[in-house]
Structure formats: structure tokens, C-alpha cells
ZAMARGU-4260 file (C-alpha; in steps of 0.2 Angstrom, whole numbers, plus 5000, padded with zeros to 4 digits):
<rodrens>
0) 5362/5251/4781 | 5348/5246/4772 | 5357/5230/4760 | 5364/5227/4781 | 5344/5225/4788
5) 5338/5216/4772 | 5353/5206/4766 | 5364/5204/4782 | 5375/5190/4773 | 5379/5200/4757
10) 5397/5206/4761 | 5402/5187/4765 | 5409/5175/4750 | 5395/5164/4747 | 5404/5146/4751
15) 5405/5157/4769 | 5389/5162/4768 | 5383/5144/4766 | 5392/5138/4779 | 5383/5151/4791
20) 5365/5143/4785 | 5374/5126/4787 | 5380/5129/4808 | 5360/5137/4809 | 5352/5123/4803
25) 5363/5112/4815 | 5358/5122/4830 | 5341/5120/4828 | 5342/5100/4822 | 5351/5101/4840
30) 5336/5111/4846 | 5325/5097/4842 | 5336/5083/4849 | 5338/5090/4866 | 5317/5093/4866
35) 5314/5076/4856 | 5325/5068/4873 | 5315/5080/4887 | 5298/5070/4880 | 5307/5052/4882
40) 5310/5049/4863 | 5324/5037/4860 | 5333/5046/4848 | 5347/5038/4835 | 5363/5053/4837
45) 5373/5050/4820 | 5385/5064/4826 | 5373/5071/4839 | 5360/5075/4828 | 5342/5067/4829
50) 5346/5063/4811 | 5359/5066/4797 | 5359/5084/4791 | 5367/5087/4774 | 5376/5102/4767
55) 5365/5117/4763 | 5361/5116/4744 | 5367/5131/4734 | 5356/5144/4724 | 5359/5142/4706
60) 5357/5161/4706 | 5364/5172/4719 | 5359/5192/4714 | 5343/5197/4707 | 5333/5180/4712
65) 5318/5186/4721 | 5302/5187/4708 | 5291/5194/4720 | 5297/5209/4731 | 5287/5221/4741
70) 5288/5240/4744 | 5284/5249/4756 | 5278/5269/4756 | 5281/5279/4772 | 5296/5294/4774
75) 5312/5292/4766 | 5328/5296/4780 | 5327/5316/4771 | 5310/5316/4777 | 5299/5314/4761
80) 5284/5303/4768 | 5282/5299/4749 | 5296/5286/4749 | 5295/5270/4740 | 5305/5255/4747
85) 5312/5245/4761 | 5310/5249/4780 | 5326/5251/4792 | 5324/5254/4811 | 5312/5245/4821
90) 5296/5252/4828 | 5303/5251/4847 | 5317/5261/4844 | 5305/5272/4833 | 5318/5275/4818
95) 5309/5267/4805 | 5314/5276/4788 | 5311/5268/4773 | 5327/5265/4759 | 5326/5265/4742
100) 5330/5248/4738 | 5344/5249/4724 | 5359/5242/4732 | 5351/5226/4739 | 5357/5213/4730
105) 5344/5201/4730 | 5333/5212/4722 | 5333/5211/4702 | 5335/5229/4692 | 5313/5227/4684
110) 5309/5227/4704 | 5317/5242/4708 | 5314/5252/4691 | 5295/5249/4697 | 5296/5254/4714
115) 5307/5270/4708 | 5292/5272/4693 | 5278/5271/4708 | 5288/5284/4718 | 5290/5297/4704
120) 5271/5293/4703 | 5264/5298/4721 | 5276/5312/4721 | 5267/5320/4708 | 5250/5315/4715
125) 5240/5328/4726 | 5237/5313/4737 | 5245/5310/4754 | 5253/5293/4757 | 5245/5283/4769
130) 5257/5280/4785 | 5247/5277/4797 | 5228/5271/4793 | 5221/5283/4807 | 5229/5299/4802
135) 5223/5297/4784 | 5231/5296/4768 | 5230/5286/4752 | 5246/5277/4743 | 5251/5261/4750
140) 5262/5248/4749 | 5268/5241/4730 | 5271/5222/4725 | 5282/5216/4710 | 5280/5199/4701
145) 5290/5194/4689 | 5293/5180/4679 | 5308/5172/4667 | 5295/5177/4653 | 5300/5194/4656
150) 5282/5196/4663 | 5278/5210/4676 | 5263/5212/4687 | 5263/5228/4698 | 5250/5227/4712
155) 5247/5246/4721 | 5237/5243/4737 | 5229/5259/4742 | 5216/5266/4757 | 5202/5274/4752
160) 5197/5284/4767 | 5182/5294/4764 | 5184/5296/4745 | 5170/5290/4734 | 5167/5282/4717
165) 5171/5294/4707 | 5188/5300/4715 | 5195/5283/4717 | 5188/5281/4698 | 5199/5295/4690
170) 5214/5290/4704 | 5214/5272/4696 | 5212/5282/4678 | 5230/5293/4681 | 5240/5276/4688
175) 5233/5266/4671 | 5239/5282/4661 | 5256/5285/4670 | 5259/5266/4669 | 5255/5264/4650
180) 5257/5279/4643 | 5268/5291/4654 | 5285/5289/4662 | 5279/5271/4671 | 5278/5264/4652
185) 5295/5261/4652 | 5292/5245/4666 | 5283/5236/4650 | 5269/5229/4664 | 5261/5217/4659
190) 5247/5218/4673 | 5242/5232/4682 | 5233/5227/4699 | 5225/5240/4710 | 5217/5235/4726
195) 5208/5245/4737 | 5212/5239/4755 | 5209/5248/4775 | 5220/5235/4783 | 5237/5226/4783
200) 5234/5211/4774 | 5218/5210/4763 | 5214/5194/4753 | 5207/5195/4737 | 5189/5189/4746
205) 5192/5203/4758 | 5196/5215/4744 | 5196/5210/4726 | 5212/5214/4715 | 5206/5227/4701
210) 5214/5223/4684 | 5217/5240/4677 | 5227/5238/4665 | 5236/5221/4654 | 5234/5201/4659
215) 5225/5193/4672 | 5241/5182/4677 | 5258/5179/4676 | 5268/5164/4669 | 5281/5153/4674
220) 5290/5138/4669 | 5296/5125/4683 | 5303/5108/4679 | 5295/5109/4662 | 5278/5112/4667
225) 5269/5130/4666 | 5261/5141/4680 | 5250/5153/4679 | 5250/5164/4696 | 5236/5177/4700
230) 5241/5191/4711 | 5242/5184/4730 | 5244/5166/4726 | 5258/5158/4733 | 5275/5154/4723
235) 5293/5152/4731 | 5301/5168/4727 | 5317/5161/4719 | 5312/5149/4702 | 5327/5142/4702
240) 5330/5138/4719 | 5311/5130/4720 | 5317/5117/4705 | 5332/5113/4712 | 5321/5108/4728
245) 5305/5102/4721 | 5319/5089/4711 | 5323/5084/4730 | 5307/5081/4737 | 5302/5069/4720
250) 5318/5059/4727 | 5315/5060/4744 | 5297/5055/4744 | 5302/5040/4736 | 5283/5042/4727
255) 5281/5026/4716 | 5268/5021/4703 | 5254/5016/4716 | 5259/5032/4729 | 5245/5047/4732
260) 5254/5060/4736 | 5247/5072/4748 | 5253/5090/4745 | 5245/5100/4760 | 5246/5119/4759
265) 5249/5117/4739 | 5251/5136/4733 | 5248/5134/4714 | 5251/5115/4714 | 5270/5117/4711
270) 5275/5100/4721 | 5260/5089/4718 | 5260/5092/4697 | 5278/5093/4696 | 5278/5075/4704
275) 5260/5070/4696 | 5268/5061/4684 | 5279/5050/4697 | 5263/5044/4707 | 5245/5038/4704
280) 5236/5054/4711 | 5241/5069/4720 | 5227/5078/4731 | 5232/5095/4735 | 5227/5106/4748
285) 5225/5127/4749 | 5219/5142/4757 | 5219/5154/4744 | 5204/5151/4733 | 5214/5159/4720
290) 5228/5149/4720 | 5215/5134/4720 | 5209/5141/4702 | 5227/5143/4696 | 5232/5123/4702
295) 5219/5118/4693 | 5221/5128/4678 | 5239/5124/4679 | 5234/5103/4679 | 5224/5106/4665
300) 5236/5116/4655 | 5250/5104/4658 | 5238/5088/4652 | 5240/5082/4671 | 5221/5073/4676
305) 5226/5063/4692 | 5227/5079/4701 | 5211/5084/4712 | 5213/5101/4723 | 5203/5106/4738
310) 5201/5125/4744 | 5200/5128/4759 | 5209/5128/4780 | 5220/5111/4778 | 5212/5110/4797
315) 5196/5110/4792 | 5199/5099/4774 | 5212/5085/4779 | 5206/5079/4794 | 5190/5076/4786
320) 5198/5068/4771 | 5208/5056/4780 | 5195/5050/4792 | 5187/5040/4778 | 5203/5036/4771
325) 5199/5017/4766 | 5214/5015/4751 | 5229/5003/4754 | 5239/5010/4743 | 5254/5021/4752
330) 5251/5038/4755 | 5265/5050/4758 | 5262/5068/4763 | 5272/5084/4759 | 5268/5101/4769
335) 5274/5118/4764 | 5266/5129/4777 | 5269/5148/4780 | 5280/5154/4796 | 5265/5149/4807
340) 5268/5130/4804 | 5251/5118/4803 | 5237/5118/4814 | 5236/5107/4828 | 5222/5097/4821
345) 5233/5095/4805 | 5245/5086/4814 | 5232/5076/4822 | 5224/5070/4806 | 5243/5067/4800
350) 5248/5056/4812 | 5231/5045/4817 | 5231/5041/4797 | 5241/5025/4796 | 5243/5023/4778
355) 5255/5038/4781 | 5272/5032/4782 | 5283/5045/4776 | 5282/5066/4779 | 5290/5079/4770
360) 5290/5095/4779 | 5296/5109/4770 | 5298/5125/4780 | 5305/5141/4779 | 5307/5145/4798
365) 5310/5129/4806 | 5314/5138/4822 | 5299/5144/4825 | 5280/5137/4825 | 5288/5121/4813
370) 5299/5115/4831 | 5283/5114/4840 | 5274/5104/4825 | 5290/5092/4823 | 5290/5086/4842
375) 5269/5085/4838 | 5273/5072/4824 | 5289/5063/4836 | 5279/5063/4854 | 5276/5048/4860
380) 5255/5045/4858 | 5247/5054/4870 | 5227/5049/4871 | 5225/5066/4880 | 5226/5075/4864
385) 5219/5061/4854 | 5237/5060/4847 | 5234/5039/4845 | 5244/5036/4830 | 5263/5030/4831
390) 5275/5042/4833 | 5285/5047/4817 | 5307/5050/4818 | 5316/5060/4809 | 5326/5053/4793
395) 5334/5065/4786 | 5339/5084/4783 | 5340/5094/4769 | 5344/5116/4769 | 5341/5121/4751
400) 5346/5141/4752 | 5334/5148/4743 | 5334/5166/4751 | 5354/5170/4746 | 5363/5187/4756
405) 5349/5183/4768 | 5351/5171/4786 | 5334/5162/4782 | 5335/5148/4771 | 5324/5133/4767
410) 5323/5117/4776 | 5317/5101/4770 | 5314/5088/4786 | 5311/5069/4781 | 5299/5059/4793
415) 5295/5042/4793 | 5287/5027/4803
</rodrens>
């Protein structure tokens, strides 16, 4: 049941798998020509289509690929509330149970050795597992990095209800133990983070990570350059799959000697240093203050100095960026956004900057929130919402299956004007 709710596509050959992504993708390019019509854009139909979309691009790994995975602690289907893995069931139908993770496929062998390390651990603890926040409890969720250095960062998020220093002191004492010297030793972390959280999602500002044990970071190679990733910055979660698609974007940015390349929503500076050395500057864009650090130390690392990075909301950053934006060199602009897609105002900035003539939009639910941004870039100019600048058309797109055994996969949508 569980490799069904995780990795629906996993019992399908994977030629038959890519051809589901590939008739998905096409639904929702034909989404967006039927909305793209509604709003009176002229729209070129090679084939129906609003613009050419290609086969989806293989995975050079299919099992295993995933180097961040997270687990979640509530009660197993024998009833254990101390159960380390994957949910099944939906809230609704109020039959969530959580599945130990070992037969999904998309999970490598170190993830789940962790997870089954971490449940051996609570099950010993006296502490409760923290279900639901209001009826108390302690052990949380777990997240696995991992990297093709054979590093391992292990992140335990746990809520610390009414227990004071000295309790929540000798808790992170026993994890540290177990976890270097006891039965979790055999995981070889090499980072032990502990994070002491009373909601859902908790930053680092929020809530700072705890290094109990090992390296601050993680490494990675990508496309010959090294990353160093701290514990929620954001990197695609298959290596492989994310050079194969970076390659892509280099190509289809078209990013020549006298290009700045504008890489809004930049994670660790992946896209914008992997193509530094193709353009004249890259200016890179991010939330996480974290992942900001890591860019930089990442530009400096790799001997790459035409890289400037700014923290912050892309909303609140670009449009005042581009407001002043005098250069008459071309600029070309690449977003990467989570589910929820950019923010209005992103879009705004984006398309009243002339000296933007091609887009990238990279996304991993173009379904969703990206639709509504995509007809926000294509719309005809609408001075009601200060939407002056022209309109930009699709050119060209790209599915790049990064999320093998799964339906999702990634899209790479080309704009220009």
C-alpha cells in the first residue's frame, strides 16, 4: 500500500512510465492554451499546443535517487504510535497509519537504515511521540540528507512541551550517544541536527538547528562545481537528474558573454554558478538566509566572483532591483519557485523590466499556482494591475523526470518576447 501512495508508477516499465509524465505534461500545455485563448492571446498551435513540447527527459538513476527524504513519527498499522516512516490514508477518511518505508523504491538503503536507527531509538526512549501537538508528546519528524560523498546529515525535529533545560539537555545527550556510540553508529553520520520546534514547519530563524554531533554541512558535486548544503536549504533531491537539467537551462537560456543572468528563488546558487561561467554576472535571489550563506560560500569555493546574492522575499527584493535597472546588456531570468509559484508582484517586476527578453520557469507543479503565473506573464497588458510591460509567449517545453515511480515530474517552460 504504501510503495502505491508514495510511488504510484513503480510497477510500470519505465519507457511506460515516461510516457504517463509525457500525456500529463501535454494536458496541462493544453490547459494553458485553452486559458491563453479565453484571455484573447493569439496563440501559434504547432500540434494544438501553445508551443512545442518535447519528450520527457529520462533520470539517469531510476531507484534510490532521492538525497533528502523525510519521516514521519505517528502509529505504525499494529498500532505502535512510535513508528518511523511514510504516511498512508488521508486525514478525511481518518486512516492514516504510518509505513515503514522499505519497499519504496525511490528511497536509497542509508535513508531507511536512519529512519529504522531513529525508531529503535524512541522505542527505547521513555518519551512519548508527539502526534498531535495538543495532546503532548516529544519525538517528531526525521530528515535524511545524503550526498555522493557518502555524507549523512540526520535532522530530529522534536516538541518540547513543558520540559526544561536540563531535560531537553540530557535528551539531546542519549540521541548523540545512541547515534555515535550505540546501535545508531552504524549510519556513519556525518551530522547530527536536533531542532527544537512547536509547529509544522519551523525555519532555522524560527528555531535554530542544534549541531549535536559531526559537520555543519553537507557536500555535493554538480556539473563540476562543489555545494555545500546546510540543513533546510534547498537542493533538488535527485543530483543526477538536477545536472542533466541545469545542462538544459545553460542551453536554453541562450546566456552569452554579455548576458546577466537573473536566478530568482536560487536555493544554494545551483543554476546561477553552474552557468557563471557562461555569462558576465549572475544575481541570485533567496528566502532562506541560510541558503544565501551557502551560495555565497559555494561562489567563493568554486573561484566564481561575478556572482552577487541577495536574502530575502523575491517580492520584496526584485521589484526593487529592477526598477533602477539602467544596464543594456540583455538580461534573462530563470525562476525555480516552490509549489506556490512567484508572487504576484514578481511577475509584475518581471514583465514591466524590458531588458527581459527571455524567462525560464522551472517548476515542479505546473498545474497548480505556476498556471496562474504563466497566463500572468502571457496576458495581454492590463494597466489595472500595472501589468504595462509586453506580453511574453511561450517557446518551448521541456519535462525533465526528476521524481521517478512518482506522477510528478519537472517542467522547464521557455518564455520570450
Amino acid at each position: 500500500r504504501l510503495a502505491n501512495a508514495a510511488t504510484p508508477l513503480w510497477r510500470l516499465p519505465y519507457q511506460e512510465q515516461l510516457q504517463v509524465k509525457y500525456e500529463s505534461q501535454r494536458k496541462i500545455l493544453q490547459t494553458l492554451t485553452w486559458r491563453l485563448e479565453e484571455l484573447g492571446v493569439d496563440v501559434q498551435k504547432p500540434g494544438e499546443l501553445c508551443c512545442l513540447l518535447r519528450p520527457v527527459v529520462p533520470s539517469p538513476i531510476i531507484n534510490g535517487y532521492r538525497n533528502k527524504s523525510t519521516f514521519s513519527v505517528n502509529r505504525g498499522p499494529d498500532g505502535n504510535p512510535k513508528t518511523v516512516g511514510l504516511y498512508v490514508g488521508t486525514g478525511r477518511a481518518n486512516n492514516i497509519v504510518c509505513v515503514r518505508a522499505d519497499h519504496v523504491k525511490n528511497v536509497p538503503l542509508k535513508h531507511k537504515q536512519v529512519a529504522q536507527c531513529y525508531e529503535e531509538f524512541i522505542r527505547r526512549s521513555p518519551l512519548d511521540s508527539c502526534i498531535l501537538f495538543h495532546k503532548g508528546g516529544h519525538w517528531r519528524e526525521l530528515v535524511v540528507r545524503t550526498t555522493s560523498h557518502g555524507h549523512t546529515m540526520a535532522i530530529i525535529t522534536f516538541h518540547p512541551q513543558e520540559l526544561g533545560q536540563e531535560a531537553l539537555s540530557t535528551q539531546k545527550a542519549l540521541l548523540k550517544e545512541f547515534f555515535t556510540c550505540g546501535p545508531g553508529a552504524v549510519c556513519a553520520l556525518t551530522s547530527l541536527y536536533f531542532q527544537e520546534s512547536t509547529m509544522t514547519r519551523c525555519s532555522h530563524e524560527q528555531s535554530p538547528f542544534q549541531l549535536l554531533y559531526g559537520e555543519p554541512h553537507i557536500f555535493e558535486d554538480v556539473l563540476g562545481l562543489k555545494f555545500r548544503i546546510s540543513p533546510d536549504a534547498f537542493f533538488q533531491v535527485n543530483t543526477s537528474g538536477a545536472e542533466v537539467l541545469y545542462q538544459a537551462v545553460g542551453e536554453l537560456s541562450q546566456a552569452a558573454g554579455d548576458t546577466t543572468l537573473l536566478d530568482v528563488c536560487c536555493g544554494t546558487g545551483t543554476i546561477g554558478l553552474s552557468l557563471a561561467c557562461h555569462v558576465s554576472k549572475v544575481i541570485g535571489i533567496e528566502l532562506v538566509e541560510k541558503a544565501i550563506e551557502d551560495a555565497r560560500w559555494n561562489a567563493t569555493y568554486n573561484g566564481i566572483s561575478n556572482c552577487e546574492f541577495h536574502s530575502g522575499k523575491a517580492e520584496a527584493v526584485l521589484p526593487q532591483l529592477l526598477s533602477s535597472w539602467e544596464d543594456a546588456r540583455p538580461l534573462v531570468a530563470v525562476v525555480n519557485p516552490s509549489r506556490a509559484g512567484i508572487h504576484y508582484r514578481v511577475v509584475r517586476a518581471i514583465r514591466n523590466c524590458r531588458a527581459i527578453r527571455r524567462l525560464l520557469y522551472i517548476s515542479c507543479k505546473p498545474e497548480g499556482e505556476a498556471l496562474r503565473n504563466f497566463l500572468e506573464l502571457c496576458c495581454p497588458p492590463d494597466p489595472g494591475k500595472k501589468l504595462v510591460g509586453e506580453p511574453f509567449a511561450p517557446v518551448l517545453a521541456m519535462p525533465f523526470d526528476l521524481f521517478p515511480h512518482t506522477v510528478h515530474c519537472e517542467l522547464v517552460l521557455l518564455f520570450a518576447r
